[in-house]
Structures are given as structure tokens and as C-alpha cells.
C-alpha positions as CSV (number, residue, x, y, z in Angstrom):
1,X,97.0,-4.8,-119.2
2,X,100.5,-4.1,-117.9
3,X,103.5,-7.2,-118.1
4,X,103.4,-7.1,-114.7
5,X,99.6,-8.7,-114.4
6,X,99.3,-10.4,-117.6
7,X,99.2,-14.3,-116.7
8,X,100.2,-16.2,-120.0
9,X,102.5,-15.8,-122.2
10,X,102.2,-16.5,-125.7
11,X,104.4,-17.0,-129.0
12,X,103.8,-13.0,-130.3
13,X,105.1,-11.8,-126.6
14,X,108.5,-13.9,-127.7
15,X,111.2,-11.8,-129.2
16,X,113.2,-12.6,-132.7
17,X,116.5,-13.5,-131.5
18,X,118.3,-10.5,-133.3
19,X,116.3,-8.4,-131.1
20,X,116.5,-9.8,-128.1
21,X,120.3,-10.0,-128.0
22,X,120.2,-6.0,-128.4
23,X,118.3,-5.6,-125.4
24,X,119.4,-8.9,-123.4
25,X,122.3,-6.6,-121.3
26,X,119.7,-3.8,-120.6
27,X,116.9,-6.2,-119.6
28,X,119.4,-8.5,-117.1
29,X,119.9,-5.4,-115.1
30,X,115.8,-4.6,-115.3
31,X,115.3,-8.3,-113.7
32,X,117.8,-8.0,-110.8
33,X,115.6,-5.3,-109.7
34,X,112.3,-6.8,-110.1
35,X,114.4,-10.1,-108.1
36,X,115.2,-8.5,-105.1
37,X,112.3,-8.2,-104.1
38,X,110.8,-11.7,-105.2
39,X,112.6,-13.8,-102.9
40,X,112.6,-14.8,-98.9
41,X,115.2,-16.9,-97.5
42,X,113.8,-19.4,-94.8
43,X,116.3,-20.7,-92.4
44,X,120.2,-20.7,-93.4
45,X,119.8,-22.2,-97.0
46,X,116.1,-22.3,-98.2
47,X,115.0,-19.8,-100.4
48,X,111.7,-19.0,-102.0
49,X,111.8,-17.4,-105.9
50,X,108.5,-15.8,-106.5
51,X,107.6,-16.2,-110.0
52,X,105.8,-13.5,-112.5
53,X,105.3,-12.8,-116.0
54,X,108.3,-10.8,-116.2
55,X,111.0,-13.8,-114.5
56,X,109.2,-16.6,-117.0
57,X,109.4,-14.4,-120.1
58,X,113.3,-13.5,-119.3
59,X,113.7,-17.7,-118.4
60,X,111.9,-18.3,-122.2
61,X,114.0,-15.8,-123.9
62,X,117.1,-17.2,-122.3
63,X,116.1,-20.8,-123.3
64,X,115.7,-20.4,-126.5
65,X,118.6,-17.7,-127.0
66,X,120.9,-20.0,-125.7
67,X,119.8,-23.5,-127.4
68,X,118.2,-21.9,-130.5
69,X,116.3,-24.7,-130.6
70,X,113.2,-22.2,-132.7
71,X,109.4,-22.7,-133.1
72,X,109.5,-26.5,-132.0
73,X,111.7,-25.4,-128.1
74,X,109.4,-22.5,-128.1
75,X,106.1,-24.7,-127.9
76,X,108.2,-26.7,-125.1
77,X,109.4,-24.0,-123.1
78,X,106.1,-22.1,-122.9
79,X,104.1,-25.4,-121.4
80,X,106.7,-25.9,-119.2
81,X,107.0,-22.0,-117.7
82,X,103.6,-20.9,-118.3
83,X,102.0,-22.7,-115.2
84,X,104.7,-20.9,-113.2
85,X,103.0,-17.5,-113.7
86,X,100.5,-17.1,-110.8
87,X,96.9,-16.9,-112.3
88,X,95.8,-13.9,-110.2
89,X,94.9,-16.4,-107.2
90,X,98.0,-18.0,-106.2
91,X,101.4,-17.1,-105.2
92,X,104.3,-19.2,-107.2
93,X,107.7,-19.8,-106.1
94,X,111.0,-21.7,-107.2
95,X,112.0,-23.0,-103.7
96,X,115.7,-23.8,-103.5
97,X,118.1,-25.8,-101.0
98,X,121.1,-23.7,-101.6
99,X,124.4,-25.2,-99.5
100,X,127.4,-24.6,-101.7
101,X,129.8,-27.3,-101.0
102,X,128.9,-31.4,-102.5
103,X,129.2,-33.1,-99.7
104,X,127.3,-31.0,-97.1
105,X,124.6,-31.0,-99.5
106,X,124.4,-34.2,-100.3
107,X,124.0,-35.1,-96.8
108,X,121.7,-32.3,-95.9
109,X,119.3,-33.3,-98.9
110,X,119.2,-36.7,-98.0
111,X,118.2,-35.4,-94.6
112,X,115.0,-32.9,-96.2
113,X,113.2,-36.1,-98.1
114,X,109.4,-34.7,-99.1
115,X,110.2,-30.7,-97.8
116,X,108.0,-29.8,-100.2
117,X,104.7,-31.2,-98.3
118,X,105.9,-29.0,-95.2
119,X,106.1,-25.7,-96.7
120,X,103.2,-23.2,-95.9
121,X,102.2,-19.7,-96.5
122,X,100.4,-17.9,-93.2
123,X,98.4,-15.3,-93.9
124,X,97.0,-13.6,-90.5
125,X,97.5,-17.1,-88.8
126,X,95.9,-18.9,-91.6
127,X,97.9,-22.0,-92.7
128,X,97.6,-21.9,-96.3
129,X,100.0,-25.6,-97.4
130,X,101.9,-25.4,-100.5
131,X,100.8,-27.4,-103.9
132,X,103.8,-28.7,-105.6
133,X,103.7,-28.9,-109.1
134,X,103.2,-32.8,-110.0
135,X,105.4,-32.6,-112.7
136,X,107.8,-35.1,-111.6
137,X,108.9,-37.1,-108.1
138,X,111.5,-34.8,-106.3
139,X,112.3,-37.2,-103.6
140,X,114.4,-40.5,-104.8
141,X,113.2,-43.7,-103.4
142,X,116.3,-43.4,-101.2
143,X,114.4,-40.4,-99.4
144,X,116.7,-37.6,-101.3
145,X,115.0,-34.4,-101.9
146,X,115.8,-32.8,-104.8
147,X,117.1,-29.2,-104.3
148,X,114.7,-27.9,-106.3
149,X,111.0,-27.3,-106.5
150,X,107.8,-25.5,-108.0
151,X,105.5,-24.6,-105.4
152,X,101.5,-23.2,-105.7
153,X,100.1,-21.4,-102.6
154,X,96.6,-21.1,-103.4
155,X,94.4,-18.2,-102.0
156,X,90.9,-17.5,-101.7
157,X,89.6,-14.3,-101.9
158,X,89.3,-13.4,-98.2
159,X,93.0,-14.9,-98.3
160,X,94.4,-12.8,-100.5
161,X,92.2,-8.9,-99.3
162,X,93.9,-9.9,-96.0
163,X,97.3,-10.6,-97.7
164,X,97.2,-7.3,-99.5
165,X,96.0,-6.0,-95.9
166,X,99.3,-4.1,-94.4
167,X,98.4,-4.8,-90.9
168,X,97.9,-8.6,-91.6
169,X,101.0,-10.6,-90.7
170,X,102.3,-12.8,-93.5
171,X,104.6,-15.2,-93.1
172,X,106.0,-18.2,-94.8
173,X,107.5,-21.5,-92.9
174,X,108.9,-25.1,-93.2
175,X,107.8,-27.7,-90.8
176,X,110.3,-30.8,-91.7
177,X,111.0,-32.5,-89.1
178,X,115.0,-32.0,-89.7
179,X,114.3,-27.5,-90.6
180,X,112.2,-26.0,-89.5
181,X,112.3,-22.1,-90.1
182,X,109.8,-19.4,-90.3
183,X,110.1,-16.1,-92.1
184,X,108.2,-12.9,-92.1
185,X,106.9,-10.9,-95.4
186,X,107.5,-7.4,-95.3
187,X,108.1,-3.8,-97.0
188,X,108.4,-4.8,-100.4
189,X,108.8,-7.9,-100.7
190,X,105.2,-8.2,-99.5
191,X,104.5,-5.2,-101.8
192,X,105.9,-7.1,-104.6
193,X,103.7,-10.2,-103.9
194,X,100.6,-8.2,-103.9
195,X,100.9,-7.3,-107.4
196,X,100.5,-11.4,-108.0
197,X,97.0,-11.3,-106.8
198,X,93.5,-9.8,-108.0
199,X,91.3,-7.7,-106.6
């Protein structure tokens, strides 16, 4: 099984520290490759961050080379970034509001309250919603979206033969009712999505 289909990662895939530092320059420049081709901007400051084995391990490694925090952070940091590796029958994404200056954003998140219940994946016109992880609110009581969220689009298996399809149109959109933005999946990035999915 190559890194790029397994779906969990465990304590012996977890480098020593000593080692990882040797290869942490090398392996940065390996992950702004595999990157590129793992995200989609939607509209002037959403983007989607497609998650694999390969951009969890490299957030673990990071975690724990930077707080050292050993065995007990490890246990932490692989429940937390182990449900963000698609399971073969999903795609997984990071979705960020990205607007650099405070102010603007401020004003634009407390605009985008719930954007995460509006955000769909259309595979040859099928509307496929996505499942936000649950594990925590992202909207204050105020109505303030947060600027980040973990999104699930689940696929059946029809779904996903017509996602790997190259003549089915894939696209992914936002239907808030203050952005809403469509974008289209091609080349590689829908080449790179593929590889998430079975069969």
C-alpha cells in the first residue's frame, strides 16, 4: 500500500524527532508539490485544502516537532488529524475564509454565519452537501463564522466512478446567502482528488 492511499496513520508511521529534523527541509519542499494541486479557491477568499495521508502526517510531525510534547501529544494529535484523512469514500477539506486585513474580516465573517451548511460538492449535476466535522460550534451565538472549518463530502460508489469519470463535470460551490461562488475541478487538481477515492 503506497502513503498516498493508506487511511490511518499510526504511532510506528511517526518519526523520532532526530530524524525528522534531517529530513523536515527536504520533505517541506515534497508537500508544496503535493499542495498545489490539493486546493480550489471559491469566490475571492474561500479556499478548499484537500486533505490526505501525506498533509496529516506532515501536520503530526510538525505538532509534535514544535511542542515536543512526546507519547502523551502524539496520542492527541493522531485523534485529532486522523478523521481528516478521507477513508477511500469521501473527499476532506480544510475550508478557509482567507481576507488579510482585521477589520474587513471581521466584518465579512460576521456576514458568512453557518457557511459551512452551504458548501456542496457537484459531481455531474449531483449535489453532494458537505458534513462538517461536529467537533466543535464554528458559528458564535452572535452569528460569526469562524474562518475555519473541516469539511466531509461523502460519495457513493456511483458518485465517485463518475468523479473519476474525465468527462463528468465536477464542481464545488457555496450557496450563503451573502457568497455565493462556484468553481470547477479540473486537470490535476481533479487528478489529485481521484487518488482519495476507491475503486
Amino acid at each position: 500500500m503506497t502513503a498516498a492511499v493508506k487511511r490511518q496513520i499510526t504511532p510506528e508511521d511517526i518519526l523520532p524527532l532526530d530524524e525528522y529534523r534531517k529530513i523536515r527541509k527536504e520533505h517541506k519542499q515534497k508537500l508544496v508539490a503535493i499542495k498545489k494541486n490539493r486546493r480550489l479557491s471559491i469566490g475571492p477568499f474561500a479556499t478548499l485544502y484537500f486533505e490526505n495521508y501525506d498533509t496529516m502526517w506532515s501536520q503530526i510531525q510538525e505538532m509534535l516537532y514544535i511542542e515536543q510534547g512526546g507519547d502523551e501529544q502524539l496520542k492527541d494529535e493522531l485523534e485529532a488529524y486522523n478523521p481528516l484523512i478521507p477513508n477511500g469514500s469521501e473527499l476532506v477539506a480544510t475550508f478557509m475564509i482567507e481576507i488579510d486585513d482585521p477589520v474587513r474580516r471581521d466584518f465579512m465573517l460576521r456576514k458568512l454565519g453557518h457557511i459551512e451548511k452551504t458548501i456542496f460538492l457537484s459531481v455531474g449535476g449531483e449535489k453532494i452537501m458537505a458534513v462538517p466535522e461536529m467537533d466543535t460550534e464554528r458559528t458564535t451565538d452572535d452569528g460569526k463564522a469562524s474562518s475555519i472549518h473541516f469539511l466531509h463530502f461523502p460519495l457513493n460508489e456511483a458518485q465517485k466512478k463518475a468523479f473519476k469519470d474525465s468527462k463528468t463535470d465536477v464542481m464545488f460551490g457555496i450557496e450563503h446567502e451573502n457568497y455565493g461562488h462556484i468553481a470547477l475541478v479540473l486537470g490535476e487538481v481533479k487528478k489529485a482528488l481521484s487518488e482519495d477515492l476507491d475503486g
